[in-house]
C-alpha positions as CSV (number, residue, x, y, z in Angstrom):
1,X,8.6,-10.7,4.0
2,X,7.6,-9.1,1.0
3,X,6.1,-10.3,-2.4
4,X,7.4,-8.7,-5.4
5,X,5.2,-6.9,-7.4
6,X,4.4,-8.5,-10.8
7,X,6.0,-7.2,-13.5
8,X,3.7,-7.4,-16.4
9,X,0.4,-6.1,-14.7
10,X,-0.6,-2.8,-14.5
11,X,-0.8,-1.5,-10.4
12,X,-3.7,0.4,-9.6
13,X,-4.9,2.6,-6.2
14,X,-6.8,0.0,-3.7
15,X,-9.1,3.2,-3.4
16,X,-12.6,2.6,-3.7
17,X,-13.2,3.7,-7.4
18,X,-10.2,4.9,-8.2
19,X,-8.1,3.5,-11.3
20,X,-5.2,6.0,-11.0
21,X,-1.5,4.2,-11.4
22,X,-0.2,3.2,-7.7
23,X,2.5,4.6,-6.9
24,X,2.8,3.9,-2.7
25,X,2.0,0.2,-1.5
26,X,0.5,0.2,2.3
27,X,1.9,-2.3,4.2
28,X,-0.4,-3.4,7.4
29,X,-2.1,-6.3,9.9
30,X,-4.5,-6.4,12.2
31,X,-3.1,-7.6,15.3
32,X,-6.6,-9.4,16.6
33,X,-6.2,-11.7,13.1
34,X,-3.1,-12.1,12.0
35,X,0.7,-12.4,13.2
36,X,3.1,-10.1,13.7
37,X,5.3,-10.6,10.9
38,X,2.2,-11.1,8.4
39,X,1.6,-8.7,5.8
40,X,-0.9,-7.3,3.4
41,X,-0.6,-4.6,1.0
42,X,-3.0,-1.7,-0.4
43,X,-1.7,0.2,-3.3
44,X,-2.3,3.9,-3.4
45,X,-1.7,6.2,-5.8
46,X,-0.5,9.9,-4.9
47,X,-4.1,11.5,-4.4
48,X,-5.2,8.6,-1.8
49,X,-2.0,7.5,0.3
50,X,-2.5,9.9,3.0
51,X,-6.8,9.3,2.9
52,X,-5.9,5.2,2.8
53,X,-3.0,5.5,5.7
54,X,-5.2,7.8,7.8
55,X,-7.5,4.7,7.3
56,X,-4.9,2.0,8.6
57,X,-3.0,4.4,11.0
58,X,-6.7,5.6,13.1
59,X,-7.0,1.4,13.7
60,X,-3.5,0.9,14.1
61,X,-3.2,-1.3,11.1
62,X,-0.3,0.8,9.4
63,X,3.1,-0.9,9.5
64,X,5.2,0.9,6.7
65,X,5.0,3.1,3.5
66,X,7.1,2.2,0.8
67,X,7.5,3.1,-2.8
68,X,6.1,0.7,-5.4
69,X,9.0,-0.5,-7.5
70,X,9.1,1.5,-11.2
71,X,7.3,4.3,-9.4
72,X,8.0,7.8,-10.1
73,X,8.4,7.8,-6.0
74,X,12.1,6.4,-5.8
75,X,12.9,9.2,-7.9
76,X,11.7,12.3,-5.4
């Protein structure tokens, strides 16, 4: 299950300091907390998806990688 994204709010990276425009969302869990078909999101922009999924990935967190709707992403 996914939440849509709100349309009238500007998405920015999850990246520690970083307010670039997000342009990936990070979809993960962690298995020890929460169920499998529970998600949560981080939203990266192009500079810190692969730094943020290396994150999730190395804990095996990482579930999917999808484009954030409006994104310059669905377009490539």
């Amino acid at each position: 299950m996914s939440t849509p994204f709100p349309a009238d709010e500007a998405l920015v990276c999850s990246a520690r300091g970083c307010r670039a425009a997000a342009v990936w969302a990070l979809e993960w869990n962690n298995p020890r907390l929460h169920d499998a078909a529970r998600r949560k999101t981080w939203l990266a922009c192009a500079e810190h998806r692969t730094s943020l999924g290396d994150f999730l990935d190395a804990r095996g967190f990482l579930r999917a990688v999808t484009p954030v709707p409006g994104s310059p992403t669905l377009d490539m």
